[in-house]
ZAPA-271684 format. One record per atom (N, C-alpha, C, CB): residue number from 1; atom name; x, y, z. Coordinates in steps of 0.05 Angstrom, whole numbers, m for minus. Glycine has a CB too. Layout:
N
SITE;NUM;CA;X;Y;Z
...
//
This chain:
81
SITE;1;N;m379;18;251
SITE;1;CA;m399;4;235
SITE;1;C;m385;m8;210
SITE;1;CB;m422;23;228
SITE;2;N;m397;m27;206
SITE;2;CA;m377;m46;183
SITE;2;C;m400;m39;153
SITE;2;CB;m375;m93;195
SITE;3;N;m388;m25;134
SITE;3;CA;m390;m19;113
SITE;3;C;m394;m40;90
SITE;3;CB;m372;m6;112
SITE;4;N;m414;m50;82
SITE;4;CA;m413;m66;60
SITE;4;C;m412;m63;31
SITE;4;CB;m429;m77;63
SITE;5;N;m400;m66;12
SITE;5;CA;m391;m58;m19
SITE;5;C;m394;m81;m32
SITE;5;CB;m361;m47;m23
SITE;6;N;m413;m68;m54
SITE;6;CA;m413;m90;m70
SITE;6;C;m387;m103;m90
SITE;6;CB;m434;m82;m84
SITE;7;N;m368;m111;m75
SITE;7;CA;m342;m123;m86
SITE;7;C;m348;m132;m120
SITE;7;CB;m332;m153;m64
SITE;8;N;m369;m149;m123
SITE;8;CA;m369;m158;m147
SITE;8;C;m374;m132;m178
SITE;8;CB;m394;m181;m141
SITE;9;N;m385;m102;m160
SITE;9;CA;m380;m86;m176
SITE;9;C;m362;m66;m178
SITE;9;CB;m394;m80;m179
SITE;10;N;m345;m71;m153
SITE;10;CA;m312;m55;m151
SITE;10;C;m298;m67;m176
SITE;10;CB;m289;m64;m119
SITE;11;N;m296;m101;m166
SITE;11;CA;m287;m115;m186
SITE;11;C;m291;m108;m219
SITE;11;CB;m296;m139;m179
SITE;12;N;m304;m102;m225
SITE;12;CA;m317;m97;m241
SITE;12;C;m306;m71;m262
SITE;12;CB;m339;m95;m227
SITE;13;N;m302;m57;m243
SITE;13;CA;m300;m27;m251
SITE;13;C;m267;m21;m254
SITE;13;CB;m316;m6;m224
SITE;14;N;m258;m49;m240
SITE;14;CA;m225;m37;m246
SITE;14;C;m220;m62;m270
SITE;14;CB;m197;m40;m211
SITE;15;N;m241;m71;m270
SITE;15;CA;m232;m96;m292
SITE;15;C;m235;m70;m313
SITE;15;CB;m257;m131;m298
SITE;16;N;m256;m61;m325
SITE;16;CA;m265;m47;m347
SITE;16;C;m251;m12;m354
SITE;16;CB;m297;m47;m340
SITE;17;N;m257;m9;m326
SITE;17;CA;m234;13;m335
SITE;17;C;m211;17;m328
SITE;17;CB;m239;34;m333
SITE;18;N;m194;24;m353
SITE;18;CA;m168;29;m351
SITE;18;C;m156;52;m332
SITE;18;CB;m162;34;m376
SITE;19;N;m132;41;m310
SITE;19;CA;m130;77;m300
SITE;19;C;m119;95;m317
SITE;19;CB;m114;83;m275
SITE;20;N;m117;115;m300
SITE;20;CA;m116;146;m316
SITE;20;C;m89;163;m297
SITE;20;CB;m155;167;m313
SITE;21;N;m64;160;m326
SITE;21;CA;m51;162;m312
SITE;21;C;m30;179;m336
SITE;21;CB;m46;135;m295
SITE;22;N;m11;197;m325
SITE;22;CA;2;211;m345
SITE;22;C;29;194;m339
SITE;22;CB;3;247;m341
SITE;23;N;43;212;m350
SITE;23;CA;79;200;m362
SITE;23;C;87;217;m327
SITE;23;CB;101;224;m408
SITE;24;N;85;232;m323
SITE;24;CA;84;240;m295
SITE;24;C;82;226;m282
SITE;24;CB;70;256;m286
SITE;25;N;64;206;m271
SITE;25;CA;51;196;m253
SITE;25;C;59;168;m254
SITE;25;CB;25;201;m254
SITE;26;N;66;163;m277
SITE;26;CA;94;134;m285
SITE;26;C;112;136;m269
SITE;26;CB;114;134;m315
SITE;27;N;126;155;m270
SITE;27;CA;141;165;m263
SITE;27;C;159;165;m231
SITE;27;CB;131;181;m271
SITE;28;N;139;153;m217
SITE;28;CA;131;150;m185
SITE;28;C;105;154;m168
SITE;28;CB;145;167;m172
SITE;29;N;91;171;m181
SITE;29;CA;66;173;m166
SITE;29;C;53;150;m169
SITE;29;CB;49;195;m174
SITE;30;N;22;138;m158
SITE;30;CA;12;120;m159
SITE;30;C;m14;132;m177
SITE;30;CB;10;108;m132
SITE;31;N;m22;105;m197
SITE;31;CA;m41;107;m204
SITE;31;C;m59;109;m194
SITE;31;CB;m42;98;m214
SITE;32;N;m78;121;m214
SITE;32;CA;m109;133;m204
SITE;32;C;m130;120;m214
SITE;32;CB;m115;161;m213
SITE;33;N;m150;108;m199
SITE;33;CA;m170;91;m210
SITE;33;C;m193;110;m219
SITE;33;CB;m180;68;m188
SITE;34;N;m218;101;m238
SITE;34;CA;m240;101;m238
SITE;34;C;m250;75;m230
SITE;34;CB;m248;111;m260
SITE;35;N;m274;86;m209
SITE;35;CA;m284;66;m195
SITE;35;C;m310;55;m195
SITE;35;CB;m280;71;m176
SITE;36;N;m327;44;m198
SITE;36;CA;m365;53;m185
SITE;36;C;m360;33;m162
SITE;36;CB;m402;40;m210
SITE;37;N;m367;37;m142
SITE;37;CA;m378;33;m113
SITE;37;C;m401;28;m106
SITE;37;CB;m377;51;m99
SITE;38;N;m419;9;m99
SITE;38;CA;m447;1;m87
SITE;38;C;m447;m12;m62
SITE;38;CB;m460;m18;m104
SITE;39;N;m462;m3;m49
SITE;39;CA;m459;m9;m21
SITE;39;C;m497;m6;m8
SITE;39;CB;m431;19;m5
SITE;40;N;m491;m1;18
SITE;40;CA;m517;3;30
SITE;40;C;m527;34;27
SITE;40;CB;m516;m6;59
SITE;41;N;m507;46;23
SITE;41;CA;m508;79;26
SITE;41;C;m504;100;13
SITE;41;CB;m496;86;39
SITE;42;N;m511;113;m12
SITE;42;CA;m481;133;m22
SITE;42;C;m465;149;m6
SITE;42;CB;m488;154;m42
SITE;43;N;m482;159;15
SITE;43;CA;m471;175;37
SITE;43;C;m442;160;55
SITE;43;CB;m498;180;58
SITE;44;N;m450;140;55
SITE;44;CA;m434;128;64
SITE;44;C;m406;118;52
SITE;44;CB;m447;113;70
SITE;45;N;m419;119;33
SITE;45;CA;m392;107;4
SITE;45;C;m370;137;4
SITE;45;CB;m414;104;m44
SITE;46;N;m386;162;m1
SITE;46;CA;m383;187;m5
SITE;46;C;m353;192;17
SITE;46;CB;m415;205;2
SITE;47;N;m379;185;34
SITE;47;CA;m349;188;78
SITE;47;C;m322;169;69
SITE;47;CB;m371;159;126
SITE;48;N;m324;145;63
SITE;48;CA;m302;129;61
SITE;48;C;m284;134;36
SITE;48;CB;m310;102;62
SITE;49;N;m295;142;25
SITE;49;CA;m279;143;m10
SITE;49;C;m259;182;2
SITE;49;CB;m321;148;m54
SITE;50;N;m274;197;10
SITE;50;CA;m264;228;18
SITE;50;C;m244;216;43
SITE;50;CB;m294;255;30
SITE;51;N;m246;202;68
SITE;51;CA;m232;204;84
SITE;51;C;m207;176;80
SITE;51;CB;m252;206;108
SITE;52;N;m203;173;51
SITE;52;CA;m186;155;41
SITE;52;C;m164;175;27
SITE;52;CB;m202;132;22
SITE;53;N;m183;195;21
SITE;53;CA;m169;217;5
SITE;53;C;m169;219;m25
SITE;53;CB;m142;215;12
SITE;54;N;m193;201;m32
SITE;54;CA;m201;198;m67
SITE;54;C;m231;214;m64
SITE;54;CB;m205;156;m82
SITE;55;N;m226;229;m94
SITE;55;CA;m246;239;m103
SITE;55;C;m268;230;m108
SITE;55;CB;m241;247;m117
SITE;56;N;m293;239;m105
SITE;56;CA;m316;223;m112
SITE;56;C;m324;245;m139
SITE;56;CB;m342;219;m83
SITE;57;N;m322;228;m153
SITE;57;CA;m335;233;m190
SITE;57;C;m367;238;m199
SITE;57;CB;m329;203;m211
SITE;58;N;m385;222;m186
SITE;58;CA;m404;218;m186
SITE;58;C;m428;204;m166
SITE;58;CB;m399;213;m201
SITE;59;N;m444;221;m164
SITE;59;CA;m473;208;m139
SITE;59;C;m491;195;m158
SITE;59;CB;m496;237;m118
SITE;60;N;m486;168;m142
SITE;60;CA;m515;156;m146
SITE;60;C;m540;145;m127
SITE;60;CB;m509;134;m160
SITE;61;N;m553;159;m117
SITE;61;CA;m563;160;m91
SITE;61;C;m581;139;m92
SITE;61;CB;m574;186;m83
SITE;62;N;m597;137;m120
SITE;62;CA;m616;124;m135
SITE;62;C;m609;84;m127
SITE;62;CB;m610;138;m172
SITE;63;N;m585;86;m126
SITE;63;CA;m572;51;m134
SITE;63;C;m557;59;m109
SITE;63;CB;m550;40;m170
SITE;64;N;m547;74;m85
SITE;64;CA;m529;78;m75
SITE;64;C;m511;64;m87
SITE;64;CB;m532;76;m54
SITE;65;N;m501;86;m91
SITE;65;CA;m473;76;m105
SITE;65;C;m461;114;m111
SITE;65;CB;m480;50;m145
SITE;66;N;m431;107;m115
SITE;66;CA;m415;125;m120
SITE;66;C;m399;126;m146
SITE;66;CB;m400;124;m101
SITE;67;N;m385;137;m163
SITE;67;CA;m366;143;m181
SITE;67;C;m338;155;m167
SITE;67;CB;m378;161;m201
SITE;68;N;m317;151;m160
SITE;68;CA;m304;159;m151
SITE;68;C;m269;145;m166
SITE;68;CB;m316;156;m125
SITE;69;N;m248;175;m163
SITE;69;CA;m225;164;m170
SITE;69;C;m205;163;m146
SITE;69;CB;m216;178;m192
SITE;70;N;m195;136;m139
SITE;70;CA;m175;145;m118
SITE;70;C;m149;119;m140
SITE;70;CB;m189;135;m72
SITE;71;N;m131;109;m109
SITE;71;CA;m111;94;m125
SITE;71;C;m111;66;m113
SITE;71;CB;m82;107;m123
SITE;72;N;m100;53;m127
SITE;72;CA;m111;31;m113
SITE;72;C;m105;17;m81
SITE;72;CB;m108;14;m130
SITE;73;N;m83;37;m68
SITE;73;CA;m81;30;m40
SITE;73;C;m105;44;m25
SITE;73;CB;m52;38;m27
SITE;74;N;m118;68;m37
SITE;74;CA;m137;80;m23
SITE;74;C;m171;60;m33
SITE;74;CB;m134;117;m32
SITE;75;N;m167;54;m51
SITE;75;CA;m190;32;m59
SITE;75;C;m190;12;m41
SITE;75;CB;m186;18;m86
SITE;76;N;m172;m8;m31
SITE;76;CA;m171;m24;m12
SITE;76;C;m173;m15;6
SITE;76;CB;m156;m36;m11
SITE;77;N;m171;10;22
SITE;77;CA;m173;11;46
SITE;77;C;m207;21;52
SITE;77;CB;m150;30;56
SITE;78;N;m215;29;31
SITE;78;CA;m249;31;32
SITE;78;C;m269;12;28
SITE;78;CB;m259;47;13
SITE;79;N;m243;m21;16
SITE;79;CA;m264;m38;11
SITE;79;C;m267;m51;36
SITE;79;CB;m259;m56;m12
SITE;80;N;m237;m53;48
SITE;80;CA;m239;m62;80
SITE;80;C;m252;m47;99
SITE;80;CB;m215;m64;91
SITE;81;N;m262;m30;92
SITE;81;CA;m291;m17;108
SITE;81;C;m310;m23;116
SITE;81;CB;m303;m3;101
//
């Protein structure tokens, strides 16, 4: 099933917030986003954002939508969902 996201508020969310990232994680690891996610589902947002391997921060069941931190190769692969 093809997953729809509201791109214009992914966009959004990496425009505004800065990632979150230590002197560690400079270092070689990949940065870590804060995200908000809107789609048709939170449940659904919830499945793709966990089986990307990013954390989900926050439910918004209300707006389906999610809060979630992943990086940004795992962000793309949930937007292509």
């Amino acid at each position: 099933m093809v997953h729809r996201i509201s791109l214009t508020f992914a966009i959004a969310a990496l425009a505004l917030l800065s990632p979150l990232t230590t002197a560690e994680e400079s270092a070689g690891e990949a940065e870590i986003l804060s995200v908000f996610l809107q789609g048709s589902s939170a449940v659904e947002l919830r499945t793709l954002v966990e089986a990307q391997g990013g954390e989900v921060t926050h439910d918004l069941p209300i707006i389906d939508a999610v809060g979630a931190r992943l990086s940004a190769s795992q962000l793309e692969k949930v937007l292509e969902s």
